[in-house]
C-alpha positions in Angstrom: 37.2 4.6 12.8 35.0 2.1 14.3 31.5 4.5 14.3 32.4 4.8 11.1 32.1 1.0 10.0 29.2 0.8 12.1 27.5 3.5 10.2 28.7 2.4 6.6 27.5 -1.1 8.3 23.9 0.2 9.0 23.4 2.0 5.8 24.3 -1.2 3.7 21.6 -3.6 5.6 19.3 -0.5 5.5 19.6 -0.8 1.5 19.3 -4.3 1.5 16.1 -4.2 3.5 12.7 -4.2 2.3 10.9 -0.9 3.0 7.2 -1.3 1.4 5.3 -4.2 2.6 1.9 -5.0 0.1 -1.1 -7.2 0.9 -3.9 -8.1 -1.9 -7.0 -9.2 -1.3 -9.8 -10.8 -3.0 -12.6 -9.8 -1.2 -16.1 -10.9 -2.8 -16.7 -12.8 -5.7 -17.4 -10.0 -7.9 -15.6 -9.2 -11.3 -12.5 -6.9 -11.0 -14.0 -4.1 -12.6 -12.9 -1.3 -14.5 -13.0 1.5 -11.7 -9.9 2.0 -9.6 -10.5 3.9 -6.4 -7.4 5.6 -4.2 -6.8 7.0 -0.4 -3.5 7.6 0.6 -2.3 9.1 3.9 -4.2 9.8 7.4 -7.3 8.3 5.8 -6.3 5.4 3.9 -9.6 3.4 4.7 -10.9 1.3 2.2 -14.5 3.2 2.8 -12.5 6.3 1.6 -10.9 4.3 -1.6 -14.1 2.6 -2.1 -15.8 6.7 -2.3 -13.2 7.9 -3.9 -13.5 5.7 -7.0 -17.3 5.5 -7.1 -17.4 1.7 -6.8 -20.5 0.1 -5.5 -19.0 -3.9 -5.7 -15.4 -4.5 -4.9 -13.2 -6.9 -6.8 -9.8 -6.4 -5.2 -8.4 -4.4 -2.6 -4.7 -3.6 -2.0 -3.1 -2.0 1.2 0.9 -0.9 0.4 2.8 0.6 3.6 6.0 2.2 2.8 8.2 3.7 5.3 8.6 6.6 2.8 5.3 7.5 1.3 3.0 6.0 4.1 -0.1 4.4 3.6 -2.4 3.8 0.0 -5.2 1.4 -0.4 -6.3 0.9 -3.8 -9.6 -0.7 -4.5 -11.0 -2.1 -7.3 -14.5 -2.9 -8.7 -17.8 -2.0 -10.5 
């Protein structure tokens, strides 16, 4: 009985956790843009977003980790 409140216990808090963390950035003082360029998984770099998109000047770039899902970097930019 008791592993089994400790189990219904750890699924609870795991619901009530946060499981994608987000950071966005800023990163030049150029316009935002209209292109939108994507990398998700083992090569998430923003080079590989950056390509990806065909941006030359970057606006924003956002890096989301998810414990499902992985890694994605979006970047945004002329």
């Amino acid at each position: 009985m008791k592993l089994k409140t400790l189990f219904v216990a750890f699924v609870v808090a795991g619901l009530f956790s946060s499981c994608i963390s987000s950071h966005t950035a800023v990163v030049t003082n150029n316009p935002v843009g209209s292109k939108t360029g994507v990398a998700k998984g083992l090569d998430s770099s923003f080079k590989t977003a950056k390509e990806n998109g065909g941006i030359s000047k970057v606006g924003i770039a956002e890096t989301r980790v998810a414990i499902i899902g992985g890694v994605k970097t979006t970047v945004t930019g002329e």
